[in-house]
N, C-alpha and C positions, 0 to 999 in steps of 0.2 A: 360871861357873855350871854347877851338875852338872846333865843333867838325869833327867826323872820319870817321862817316857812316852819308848814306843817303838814302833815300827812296826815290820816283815821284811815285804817285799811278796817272793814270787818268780813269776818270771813266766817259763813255759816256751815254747819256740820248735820248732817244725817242722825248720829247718834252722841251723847254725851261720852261714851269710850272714846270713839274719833276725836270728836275735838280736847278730850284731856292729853290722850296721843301725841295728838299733832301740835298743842300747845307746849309740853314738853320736849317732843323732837326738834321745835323752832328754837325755843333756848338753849337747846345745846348746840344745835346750828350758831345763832347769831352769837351766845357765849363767846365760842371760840374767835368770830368776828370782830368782836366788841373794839380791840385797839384799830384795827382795821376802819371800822364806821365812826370812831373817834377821830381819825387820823383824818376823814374826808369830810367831818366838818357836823357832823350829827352831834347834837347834845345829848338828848333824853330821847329813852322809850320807856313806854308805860302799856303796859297790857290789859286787859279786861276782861271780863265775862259778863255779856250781857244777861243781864236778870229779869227784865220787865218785858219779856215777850214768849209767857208762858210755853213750855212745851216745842223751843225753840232752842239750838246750842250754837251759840254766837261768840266770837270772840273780837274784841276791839285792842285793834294795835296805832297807839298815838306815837309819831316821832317828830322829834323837834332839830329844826338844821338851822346853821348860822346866819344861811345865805344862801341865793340861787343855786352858786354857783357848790355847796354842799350838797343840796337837792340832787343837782346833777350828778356829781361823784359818787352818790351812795347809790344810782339805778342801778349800777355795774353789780355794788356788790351785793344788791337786792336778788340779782338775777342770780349770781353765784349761790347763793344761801336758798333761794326758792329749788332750785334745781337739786344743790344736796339735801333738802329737807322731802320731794318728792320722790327722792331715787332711797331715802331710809323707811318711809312712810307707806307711801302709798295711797293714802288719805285724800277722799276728792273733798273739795269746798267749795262755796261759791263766796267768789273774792268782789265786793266792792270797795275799791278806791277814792279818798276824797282828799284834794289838797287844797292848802289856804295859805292866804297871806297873813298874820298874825295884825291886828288893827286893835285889839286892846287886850292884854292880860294883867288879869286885878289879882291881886295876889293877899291872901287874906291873914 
C-alpha cells in the first residue's frame, strides 16, 4: 500500500543526553504501540537526527498513513504514547509539527 499523508514532527533538545533519552524512551513507547499504529492505518516511521545545525540536538520523526482517515485514528494514539513517554521522561522539547499530502514519491 503507498501511502497519502505524511507527518515530520522535529523536536529540539536542550542537551544531546535529553534528546538520546527521550529518543529511546519514545521507542520503547511507540515499540509496544507499533501493532496498535499498524492497525490504524500508519505504514512507516522513520526517525532522524538532525546533523546540519551545529551545536543543536534535533530530532526528525517522518510517518507515513494510508489515508486521512489513518491520520486521524493515529492522533489518539499519538496522544496516549506522548503522555506515557512524558510521565517516564520528563524531558522538555520544543515540538514542531508539519503535515503533507504526498504529490510525488520517486523512489530510487
Amino acid at each position: 500500500m503507498e501511502p497519502k499523508l505524511m507527518s515530520y514532527i522535529t523536536a529540539k533538545y536542550s542537551s544531546k543526553s535529553d534528546m538520546m533519552l527521550s529518543e529511546r524512551e519514545w521507542q520503547e513507547v511507540i515499540g509496544k504501540m507499533l501493532p496498535r499504529f499498524k492497525e490504524a492505518g500508519a505504514l512507516r516511521q522513520v526517525v532522524t537526527q538532525i546533523w546540519n545545525q551545529e551545536g543543536s540536538f534535533i530530532l526528525g520523526n517522518l510517518w507515513e498513513y494510508a489515508d486521512e482517515k489513518a491520520f486521524i485514528a493515529c492522533q489518539e494514539l499519538f496522544r496516549e504514547a506522548e503522555a506515557a513517554h512524558s510521565e517516564s521522561t520528563g524531558v522538555s522539547s520544543i515540538i514542531v509539527p508539519s503535515r503533507g499530502v504526498i504529490l510525488h514519491d520517486t523512489r530510487l
